[in-house]
C-alpha positions, 0 to 999 in steps of 0.5 A, a space after each residue: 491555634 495551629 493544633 485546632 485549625 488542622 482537621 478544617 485543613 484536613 477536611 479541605 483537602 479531603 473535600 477537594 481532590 489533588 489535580 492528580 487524580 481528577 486528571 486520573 478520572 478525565 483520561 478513563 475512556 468514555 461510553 463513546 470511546 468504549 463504543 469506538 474500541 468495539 468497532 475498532 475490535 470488530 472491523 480488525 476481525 472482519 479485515 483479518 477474518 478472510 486472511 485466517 481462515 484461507 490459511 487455515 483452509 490451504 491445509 485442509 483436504 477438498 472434501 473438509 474445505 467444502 464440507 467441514 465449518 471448522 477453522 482448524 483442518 481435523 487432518 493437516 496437509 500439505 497437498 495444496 502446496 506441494 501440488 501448487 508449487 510443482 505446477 509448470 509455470 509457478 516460478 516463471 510467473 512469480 519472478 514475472 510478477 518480482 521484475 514488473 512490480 521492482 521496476 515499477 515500483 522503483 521508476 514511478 516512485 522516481 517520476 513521481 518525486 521529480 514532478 513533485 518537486 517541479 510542480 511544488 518549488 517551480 514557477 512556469 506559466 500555466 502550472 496550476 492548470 496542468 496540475 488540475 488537468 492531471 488530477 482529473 485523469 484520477 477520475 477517468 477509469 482505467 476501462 476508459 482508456 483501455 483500447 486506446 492504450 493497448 492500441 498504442 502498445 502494440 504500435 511500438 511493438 510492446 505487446 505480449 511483452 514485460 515491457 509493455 507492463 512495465 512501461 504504463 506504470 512508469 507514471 502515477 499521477 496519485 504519487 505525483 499529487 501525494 509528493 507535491 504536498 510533501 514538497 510544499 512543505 520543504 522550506 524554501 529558504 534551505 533550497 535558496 541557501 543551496 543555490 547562493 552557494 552554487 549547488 545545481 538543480 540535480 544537486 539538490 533534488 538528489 542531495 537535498 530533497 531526496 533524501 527529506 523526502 525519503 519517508 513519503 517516498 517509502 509510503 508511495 513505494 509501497 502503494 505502487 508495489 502492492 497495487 502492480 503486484 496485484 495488477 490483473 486486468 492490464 497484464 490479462 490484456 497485453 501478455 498472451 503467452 504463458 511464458 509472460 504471465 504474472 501470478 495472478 494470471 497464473 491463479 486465473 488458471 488454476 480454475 478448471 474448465 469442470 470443476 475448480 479446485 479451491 484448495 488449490 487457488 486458496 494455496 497459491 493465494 496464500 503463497 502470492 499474498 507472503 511478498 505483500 505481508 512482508 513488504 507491509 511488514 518491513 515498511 508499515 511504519 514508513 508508509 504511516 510516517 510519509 502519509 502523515 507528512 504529507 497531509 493525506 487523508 483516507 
């Protein structure tokens, strides 16, 4: 009887799949994830595609730069560089750029980590329309306030000077806002705990939340480092003299007043961008991490 009944038993088997392989046939991408994988595809091409050929375009000749639709230079050269390299004021304006951009970066990540932590944990009176009035100033654009903040400037005798760069920046309401919903994600019991056994306050901002908050501060370092590095309009306005001048008021004069040599300006564009490829290369995965810490959505 057992010999009779197994082929029906086979045939069941046969009939129904394993669970294994049905979940085999689920995970295979649909139509529409194909579709998704193709404008993925085509937007990492349009992204990358400026950034390829302006590398490929620093070693050409002007003449094949402006002739040729080849991607590849048919005769390599270094040109471009060496004559972008040799220019009077190239090193000046790049360790220009090195000190605003660090200093920046270093105490606007600092303030912003502190009013976080204040506007998250702390409890004072007329907190939350502070921080809606704060927010709003995201709305305001920077050629608003312009005048009004290079005025101020050059009352206390910041203009034509790094430090009247530098001094702007020291606050980011946009780090502000992006630490404070890391914050309220800290428990609040952790920092209770720390006070019953007698920590100060500095003690555990600087020994408690800073360091659980490193991921979202390394994710906003390198937000205000690539957008101080590239900073043109406010330095433009204070820095007058050529000794001050960051890189991309050195590129600004790189443009002849009869004729612009883009061979040239696509060189030091390439030079420029090195730092910022570097700097999102050594801290992709921590600015991925600290946006997805803190709720954030772009």
């Amino acid at each position: 009887m057992a010999a009779a009944r197994t082929p029906d038993r086979l045939a069941e088997v046969g009939a129904h799949p394993s669970p294994m392989s049905a979940l085999g046939r689920r995970q295979r991408p649909h139509f529409r994830q194909w579709v998704l994988y193709l404008l993925l595809i085509v937007g990492v091409f349009l992204a990358l595609g400026p950034l390829v050929w302006a590398v490929f375009g620093s070693f050409k000749f002007l003449k094949e730069l402006m002739e040729s639709r080849d991607l590849l230079p048919n005769t390599w050269t270094l040109d471009a560089y060496q004559y972008v390299m040799s220019v009077s004021g190239v090193w000046t304006s790049f360790r220009n750029t090195v000190i605003v951009s660090v200093s920046v970066t270093v105490v606007s990540v600092l303030t912003s980590t502190m009013a976080g932590y204040v506007f998250a944990k702390y409890q004072f009176p007329g907190k939350s329309l502070l921080f809606v009035v704060l927010l709003t100033t995201l709305m305001v654009p920077f050629a608003v306030v312009l005048v009004p903040l290079y005025i101020t400037i050059s009352h206390v005798g910041l203009s034509d000077s790094l430090a009247g760069v530098i001094v702007t920046g020291f606050f980011s309401t946009f780090g502000i806002f992006m630490m404070r919903q890391f914050m309220l994600t800290l428990p609040l019991e952790l920092l209770e705990a720390a006070r019953i056994d007698g920590a100060s306050e500095w003690r555990i901002f600087s020994q408690i939340v800073i360091p659980l908050s490193a991921s979202p501060a390394a994710a906003l370092g390198i937000f205000i480092f690539l957008g101080s590095w590239n900073d043109y309009l406010w330095p433009f306005v204070v820095l007058t003299s050529p000794n001050n001048q960051t890189l991309p008021l050195f590129l600004s004069g790189l443009q002849g007043l009869f004729i612009t040599r883009y061979d040239y300006l696509i060189a030091a564009g390439v030079l420029s961008s090195i730092p910022l490829m570097l700097a999102y290369a050594f801290g992709s995965k921590y600015m991925i991490r600290g946006v997805a810490m803190t709720g954030l959505k772009f």
